[in-house]
N, C-alpha and C positions, 0 to 999 in steps of 0.2 A: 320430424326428428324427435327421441325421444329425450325426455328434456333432463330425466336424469342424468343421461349417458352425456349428454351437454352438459350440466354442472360438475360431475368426475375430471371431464377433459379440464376445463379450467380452472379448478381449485388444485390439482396437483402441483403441477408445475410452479403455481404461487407458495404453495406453500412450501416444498421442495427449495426454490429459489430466497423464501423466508432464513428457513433452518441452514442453508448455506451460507447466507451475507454475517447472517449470528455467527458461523464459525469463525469465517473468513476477518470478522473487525475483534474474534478472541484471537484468534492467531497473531496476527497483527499488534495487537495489542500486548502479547508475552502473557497473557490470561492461562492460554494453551501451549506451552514451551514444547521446544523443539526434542525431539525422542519420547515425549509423554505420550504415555497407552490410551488408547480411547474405550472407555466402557462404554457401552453402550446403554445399559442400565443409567450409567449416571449420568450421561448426557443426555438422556429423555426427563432423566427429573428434573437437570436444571432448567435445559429450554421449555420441558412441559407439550412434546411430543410424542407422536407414538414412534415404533422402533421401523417401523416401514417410511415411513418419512425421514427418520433419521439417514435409515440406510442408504437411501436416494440421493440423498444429499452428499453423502461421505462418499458415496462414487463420485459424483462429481467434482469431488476437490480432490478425490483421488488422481483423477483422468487431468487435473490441471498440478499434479504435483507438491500438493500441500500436504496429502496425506500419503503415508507409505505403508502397505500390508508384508509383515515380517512371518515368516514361518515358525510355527508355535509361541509366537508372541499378537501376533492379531493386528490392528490398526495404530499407527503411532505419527503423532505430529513430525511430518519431513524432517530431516537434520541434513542440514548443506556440507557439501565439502570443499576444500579451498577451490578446486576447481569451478564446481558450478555457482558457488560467488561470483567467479572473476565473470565466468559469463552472463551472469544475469546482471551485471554492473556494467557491462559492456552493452546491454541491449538498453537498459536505464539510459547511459550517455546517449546514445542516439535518439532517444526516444523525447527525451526530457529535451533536448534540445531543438529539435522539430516544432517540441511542443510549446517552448517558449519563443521559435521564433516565429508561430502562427497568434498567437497570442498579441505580439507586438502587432502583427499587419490584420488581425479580425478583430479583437475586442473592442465594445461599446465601453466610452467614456467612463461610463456606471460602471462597466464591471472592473477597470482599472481603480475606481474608487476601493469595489469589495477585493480588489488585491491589496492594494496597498492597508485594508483592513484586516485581512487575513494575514498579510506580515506582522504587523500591530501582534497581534493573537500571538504568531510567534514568540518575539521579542519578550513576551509577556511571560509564557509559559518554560523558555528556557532557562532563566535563573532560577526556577525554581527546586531545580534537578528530581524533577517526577517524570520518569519517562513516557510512560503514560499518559501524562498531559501535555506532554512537547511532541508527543506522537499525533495526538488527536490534533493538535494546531499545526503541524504539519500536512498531515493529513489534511485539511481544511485549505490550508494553502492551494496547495495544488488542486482539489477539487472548484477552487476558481480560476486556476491557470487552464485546465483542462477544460473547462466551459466556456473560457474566451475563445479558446484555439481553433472551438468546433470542429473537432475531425474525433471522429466516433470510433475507428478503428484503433487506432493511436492511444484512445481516450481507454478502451475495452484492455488495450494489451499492457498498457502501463498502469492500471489500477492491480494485472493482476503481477507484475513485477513488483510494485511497490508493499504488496502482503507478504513477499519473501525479503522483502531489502528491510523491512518492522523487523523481523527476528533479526537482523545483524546490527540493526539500527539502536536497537538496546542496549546490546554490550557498548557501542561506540559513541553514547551520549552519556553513559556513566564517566566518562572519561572530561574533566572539565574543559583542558586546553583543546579537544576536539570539539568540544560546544561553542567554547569562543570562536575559534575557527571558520565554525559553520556558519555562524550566525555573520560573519564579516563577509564570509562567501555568496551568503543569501542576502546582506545587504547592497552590493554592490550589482549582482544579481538584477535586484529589485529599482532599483535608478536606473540601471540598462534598458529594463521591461517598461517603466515609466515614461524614459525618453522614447521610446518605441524604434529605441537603438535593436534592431532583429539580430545583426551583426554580431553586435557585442554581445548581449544574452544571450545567445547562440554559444559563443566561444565560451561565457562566464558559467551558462551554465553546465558542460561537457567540464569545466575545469573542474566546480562544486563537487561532479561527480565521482571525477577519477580519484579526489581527498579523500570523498567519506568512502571509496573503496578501497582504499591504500590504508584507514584506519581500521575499518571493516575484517581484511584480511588480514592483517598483521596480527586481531586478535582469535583467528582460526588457527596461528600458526603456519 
C-alpha cells in the first residue's frame, strides 16, 4: 500500500473533525451567534486552516443543523424557531433523563466524586453572571454524567442537542431569578444522583428540563 495515500486517508478526517469541534464549542459558546455570516476567509485566519478543510467541516455541521446555507447570503449560524426549540427540548427531557438514571445504576464511586466536583464548578461559576463561564461548567457537568452512564449513543446524541440548547442557554442565564432557579433544580437533582435515587433523578431531572425550556421559549416569544 502506498503509504502516502495512507497518511491522506487519516490525517483528513482528524483534521476535518479538529476544525469541526473548534466550531461546534464557538457555537456553543455564543462566540458564533445565531444568524451570523460565515466568511470563509476569516474563519481560516482565525482557526489558521486552509479553506478545504474548513469547507469539510462546515458540511458537516451543516448536515447536523448548526449551520444553514441562505440564497444570496451564503452560510450563516442556524437560528431556532419557537417550534424546533420546543422539540429539541423535548428530545433533551428524554435524553437527559435516561442519562441520569444510567448514571445512578453504572457510575464508579470515583466518578460520583468527579460529579459532585463538577457541581462544585457549577455553583461557582453561576454568581458570577458570565455566561460563558456557567456554560463551560455546565458543560463539564454533564460530560461526567455522560461518562458515568456509559452509553455512547445517548452520549453522541445529547452532546449534539446540547450545542443547540448553549444558543438559548444564553439568553436564559442572563435572567437572574432563572439562574437561581436552575441551580436549586441542579441541586436537588444532584442529592437524587448521589443517593443513586434513579427514580427520582429521573423525574428531577425531565422537571429541570421542561423550566429552562419554559424560560427558553418565553424568550423566542
Amino acid at each position: 500500500m502506498d503509504t502516502k495515500d495512507t497518511l491522506k486517508v487519516v490525517a483528513a478526517p482528524s483534521l476535518r473533525k479538529q476544525v469541526g469541534d473548534v466550531l461546534r464549542t464557538a457555537i456553543a459558546r455564543g462566540e458564533l451567534a445565531p444568524g451570523e455570516r460565515l466568511v470563509e476567509r476569516v474563519l481560516c485566519d482565525r482557526i489558521g486552516v486552509s479553506r478545504t478543510s474548513l469547507r469539510e467541516a462546515l458540511r458537516e455541521l451543516e448536515n447536523e443543523g448548526l449551520v444553514t446555507s441562505l440564497p444570496n447570503r451564503g452560510l450563516i449560524i442556524s437560528e431556532l424557531t419557537g417550534k424546533e426549540a420546543k422539540a429539541i427540548f423535548d428530545v433533551r427531557a428524554s435524553l437527559e433523563a435516561l442519562i441520569c438514571r444510567l448514571f445512578c445504576e453504572n457510575a464508579s464511586d470515583a466518578l460520583m466524586q468527579d460529579f459532585q466536583s463538577a457541581f462544585d464548578e457549577v455553583m461557582t461559576a453561576y454568581p458570577r453572571k458570565q455566561p460563558p463561564a456557567m456554560i463551560a461548567a455546565k458543560s463539564h457537568f454533564y460530560d461526567v454524567l455522560m461518562e458515568g452512564a456509559d452509553n455512547e449513543v445517548a452520549d453522541r446524541m445529547l452532546r449534539s442537542i446540547h450545542i443547540r440548547v448553549s444558543q438559548l442557554r444564553i439568553t436564559s442565564l442572563s435572567d437572574t431569578e432563572r439562574r437561581k432557579a436552575s441551580l436549586e433544580e441542579l441541586s436537588a437533582l444532584v442529592t437524587a444522583i448521589l443517593d443513586r435515587d434513579a427514580a427520582r433523578a429521573e423525574s428531577l431531572s425531565r422537571a429541570h428540563v421542561d423550566a429552562a425550556a419554559r424560560a427558553a421559549l418565553s424568550k423566542l416569544g
